[in-house]
PyMOL commands that place a pseudoatom at each C-alpha (Angstrom):
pseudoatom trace, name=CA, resn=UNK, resi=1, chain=A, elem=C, hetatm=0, pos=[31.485, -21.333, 11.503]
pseudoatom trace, name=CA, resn=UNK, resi=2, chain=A, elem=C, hetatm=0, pos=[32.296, -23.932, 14.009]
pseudoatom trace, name=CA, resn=UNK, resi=3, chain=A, elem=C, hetatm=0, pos=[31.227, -27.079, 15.399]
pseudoatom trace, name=CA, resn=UNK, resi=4, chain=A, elem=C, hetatm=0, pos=[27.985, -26.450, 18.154]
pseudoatom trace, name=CA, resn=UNK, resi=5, chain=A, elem=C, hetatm=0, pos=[24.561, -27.390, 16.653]
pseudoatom trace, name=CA, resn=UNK, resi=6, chain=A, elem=C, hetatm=0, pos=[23.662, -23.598, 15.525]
pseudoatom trace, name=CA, resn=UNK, resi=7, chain=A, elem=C, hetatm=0, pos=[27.225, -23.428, 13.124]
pseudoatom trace, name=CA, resn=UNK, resi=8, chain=A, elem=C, hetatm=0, pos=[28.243, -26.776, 13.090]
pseudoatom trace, name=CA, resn=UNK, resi=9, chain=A, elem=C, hetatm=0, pos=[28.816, -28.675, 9.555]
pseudoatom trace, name=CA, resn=UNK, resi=10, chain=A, elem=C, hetatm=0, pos=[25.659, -29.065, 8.939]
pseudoatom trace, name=CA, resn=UNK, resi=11, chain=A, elem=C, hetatm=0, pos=[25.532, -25.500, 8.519]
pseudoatom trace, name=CA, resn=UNK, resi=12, chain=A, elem=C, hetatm=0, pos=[28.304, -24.419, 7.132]
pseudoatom trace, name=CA, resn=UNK, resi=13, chain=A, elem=C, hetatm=0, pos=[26.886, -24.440, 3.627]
pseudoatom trace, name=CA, resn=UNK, resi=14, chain=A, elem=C, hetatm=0, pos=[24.348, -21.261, 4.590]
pseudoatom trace, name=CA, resn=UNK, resi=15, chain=A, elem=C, hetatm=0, pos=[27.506, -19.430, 4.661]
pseudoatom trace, name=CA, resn=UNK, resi=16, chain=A, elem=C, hetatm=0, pos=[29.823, -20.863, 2.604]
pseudoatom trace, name=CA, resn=UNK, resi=17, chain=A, elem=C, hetatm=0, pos=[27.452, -22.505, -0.138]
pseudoatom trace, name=CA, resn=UNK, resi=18, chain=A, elem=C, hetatm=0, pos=[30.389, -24.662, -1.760]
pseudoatom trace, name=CA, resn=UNK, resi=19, chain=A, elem=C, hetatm=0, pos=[30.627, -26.539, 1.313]
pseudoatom trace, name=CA, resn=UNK, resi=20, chain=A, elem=C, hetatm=0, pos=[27.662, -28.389, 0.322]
pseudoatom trace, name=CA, resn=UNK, resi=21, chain=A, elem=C, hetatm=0, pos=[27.567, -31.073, -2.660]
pseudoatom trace, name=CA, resn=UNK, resi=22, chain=A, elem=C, hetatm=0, pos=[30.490, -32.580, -4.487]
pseudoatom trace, name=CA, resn=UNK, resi=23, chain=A, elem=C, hetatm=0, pos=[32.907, -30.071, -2.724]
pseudoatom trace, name=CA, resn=UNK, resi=24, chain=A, elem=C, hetatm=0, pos=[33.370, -31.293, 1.036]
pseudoatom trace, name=CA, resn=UNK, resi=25, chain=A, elem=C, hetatm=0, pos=[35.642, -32.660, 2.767]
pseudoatom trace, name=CA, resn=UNK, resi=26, chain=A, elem=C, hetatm=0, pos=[37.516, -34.899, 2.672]
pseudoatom trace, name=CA, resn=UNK, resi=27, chain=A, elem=C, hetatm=0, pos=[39.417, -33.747, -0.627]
pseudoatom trace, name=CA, resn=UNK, resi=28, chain=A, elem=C, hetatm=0, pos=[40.284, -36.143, -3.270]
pseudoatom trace, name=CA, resn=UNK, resi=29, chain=A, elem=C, hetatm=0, pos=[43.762, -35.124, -4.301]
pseudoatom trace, name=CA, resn=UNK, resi=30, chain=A, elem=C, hetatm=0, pos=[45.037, -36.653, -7.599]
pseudoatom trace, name=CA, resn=UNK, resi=31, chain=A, elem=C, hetatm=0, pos=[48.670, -37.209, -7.184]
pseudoatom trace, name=CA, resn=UNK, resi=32, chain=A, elem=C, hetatm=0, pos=[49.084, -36.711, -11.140]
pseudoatom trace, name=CA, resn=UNK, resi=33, chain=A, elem=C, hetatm=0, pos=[47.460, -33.544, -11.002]
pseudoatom trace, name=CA, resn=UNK, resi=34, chain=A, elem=C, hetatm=0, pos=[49.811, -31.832, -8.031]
pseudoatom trace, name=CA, resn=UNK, resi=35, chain=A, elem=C, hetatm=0, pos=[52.255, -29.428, -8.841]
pseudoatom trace, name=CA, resn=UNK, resi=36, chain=A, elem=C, hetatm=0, pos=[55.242, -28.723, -6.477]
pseudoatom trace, name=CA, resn=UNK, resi=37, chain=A, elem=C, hetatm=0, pos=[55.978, -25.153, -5.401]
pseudoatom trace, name=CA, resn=UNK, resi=38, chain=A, elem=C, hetatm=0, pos=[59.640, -24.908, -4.054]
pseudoatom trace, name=CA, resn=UNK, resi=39, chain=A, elem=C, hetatm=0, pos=[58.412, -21.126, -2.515]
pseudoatom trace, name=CA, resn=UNK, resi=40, chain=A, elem=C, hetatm=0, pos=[55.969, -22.805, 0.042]
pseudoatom trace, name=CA, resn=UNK, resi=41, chain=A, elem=C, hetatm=0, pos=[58.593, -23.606, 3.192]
pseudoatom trace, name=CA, resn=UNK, resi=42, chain=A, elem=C, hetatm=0, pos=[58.090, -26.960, 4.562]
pseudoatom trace, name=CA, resn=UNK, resi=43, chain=A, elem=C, hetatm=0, pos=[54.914, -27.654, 7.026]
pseudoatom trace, name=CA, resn=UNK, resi=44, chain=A, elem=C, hetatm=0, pos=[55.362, -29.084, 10.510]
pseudoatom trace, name=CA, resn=UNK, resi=45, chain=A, elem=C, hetatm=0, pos=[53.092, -29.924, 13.469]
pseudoatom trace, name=CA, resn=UNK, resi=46, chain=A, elem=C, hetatm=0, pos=[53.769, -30.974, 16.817]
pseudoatom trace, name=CA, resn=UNK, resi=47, chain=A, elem=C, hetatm=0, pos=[51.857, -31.286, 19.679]
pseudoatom trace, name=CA, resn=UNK, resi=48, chain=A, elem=C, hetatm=0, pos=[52.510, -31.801, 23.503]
pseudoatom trace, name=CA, resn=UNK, resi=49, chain=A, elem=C, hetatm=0, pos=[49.944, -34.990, 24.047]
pseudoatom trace, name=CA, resn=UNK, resi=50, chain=A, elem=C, hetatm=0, pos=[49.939, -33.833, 27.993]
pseudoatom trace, name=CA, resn=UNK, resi=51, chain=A, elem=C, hetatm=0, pos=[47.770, -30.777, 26.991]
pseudoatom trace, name=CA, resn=UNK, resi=52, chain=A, elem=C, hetatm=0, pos=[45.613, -32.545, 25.311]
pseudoatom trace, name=CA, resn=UNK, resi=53, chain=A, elem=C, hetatm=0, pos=[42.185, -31.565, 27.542]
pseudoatom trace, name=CA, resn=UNK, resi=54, chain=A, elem=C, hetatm=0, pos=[39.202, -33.602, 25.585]
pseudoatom trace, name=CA, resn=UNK, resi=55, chain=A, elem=C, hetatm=0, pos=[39.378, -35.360, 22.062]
pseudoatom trace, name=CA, resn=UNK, resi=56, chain=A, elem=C, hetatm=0, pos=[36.303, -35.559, 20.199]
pseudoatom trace, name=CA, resn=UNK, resi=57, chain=A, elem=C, hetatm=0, pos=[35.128, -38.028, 17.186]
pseudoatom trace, name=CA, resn=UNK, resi=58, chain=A, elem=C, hetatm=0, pos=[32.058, -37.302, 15.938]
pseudoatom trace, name=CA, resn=UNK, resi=59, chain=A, elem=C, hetatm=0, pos=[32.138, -39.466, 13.205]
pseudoatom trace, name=CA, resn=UNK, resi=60, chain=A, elem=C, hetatm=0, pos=[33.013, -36.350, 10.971]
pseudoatom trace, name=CA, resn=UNK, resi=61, chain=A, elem=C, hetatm=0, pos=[35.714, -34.606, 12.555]
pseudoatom trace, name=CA, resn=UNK, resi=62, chain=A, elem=C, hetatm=0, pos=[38.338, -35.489, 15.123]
pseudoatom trace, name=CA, resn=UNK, resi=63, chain=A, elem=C, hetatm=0, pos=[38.645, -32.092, 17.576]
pseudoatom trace, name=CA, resn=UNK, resi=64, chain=A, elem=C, hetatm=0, pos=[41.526, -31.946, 20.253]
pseudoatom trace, name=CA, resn=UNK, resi=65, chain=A, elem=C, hetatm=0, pos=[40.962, -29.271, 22.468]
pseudoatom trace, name=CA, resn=UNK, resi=66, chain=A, elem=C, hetatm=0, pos=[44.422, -28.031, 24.195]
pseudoatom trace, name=CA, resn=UNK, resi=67, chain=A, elem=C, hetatm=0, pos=[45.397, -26.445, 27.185]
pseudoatom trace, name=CA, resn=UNK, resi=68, chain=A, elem=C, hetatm=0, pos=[48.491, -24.785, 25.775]
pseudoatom trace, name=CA, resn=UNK, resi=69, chain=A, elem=C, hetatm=0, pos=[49.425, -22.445, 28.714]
pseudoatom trace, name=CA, resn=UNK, resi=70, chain=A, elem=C, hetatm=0, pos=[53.150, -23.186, 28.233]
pseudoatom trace, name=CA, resn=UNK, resi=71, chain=A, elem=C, hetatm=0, pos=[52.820, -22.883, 24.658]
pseudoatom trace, name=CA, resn=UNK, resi=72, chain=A, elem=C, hetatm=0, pos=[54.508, -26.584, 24.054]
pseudoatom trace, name=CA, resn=UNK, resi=73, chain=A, elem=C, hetatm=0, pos=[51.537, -27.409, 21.399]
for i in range(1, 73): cmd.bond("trace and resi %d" % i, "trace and resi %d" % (i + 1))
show_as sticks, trace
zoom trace
């Protein structure tokens, strides 16, 4: 998968056929239906905005492509 025109989301259901119908992105999460698993350790992201080389809306994705030489992102 990816996002050119030959493997792009339009496509990814030839591969991956629940990525088509009720079962795309995005997700509806139900908050009543979540259950909390104190094993997961918490999730962080951070991101050096200088290395930031194009960003991308495509109406269906937002893609930030990086230059992350010094591995600050």
């Amino acid at each position: 998968w990816g996002y050119d025109n030959d493997n792009g989301p339009d496509r990814w259901h030839e591969n991956y056929p629940m990525a088509k119908g009720d079962r795309q992105s995005p997700i509806e999460i139900s908050s009543g239906e979540v259950q909390h698993d104190g094993s997961l350790a918490p999730w962080h992201a951070s991101y050096d905005p200088g290395a930031a080389k194009t960003i991308l809306n495509n109406g269906r994705t937002c893609r930030v492509v990086f230059d992350d030489t010094f591995d600050r992102s």
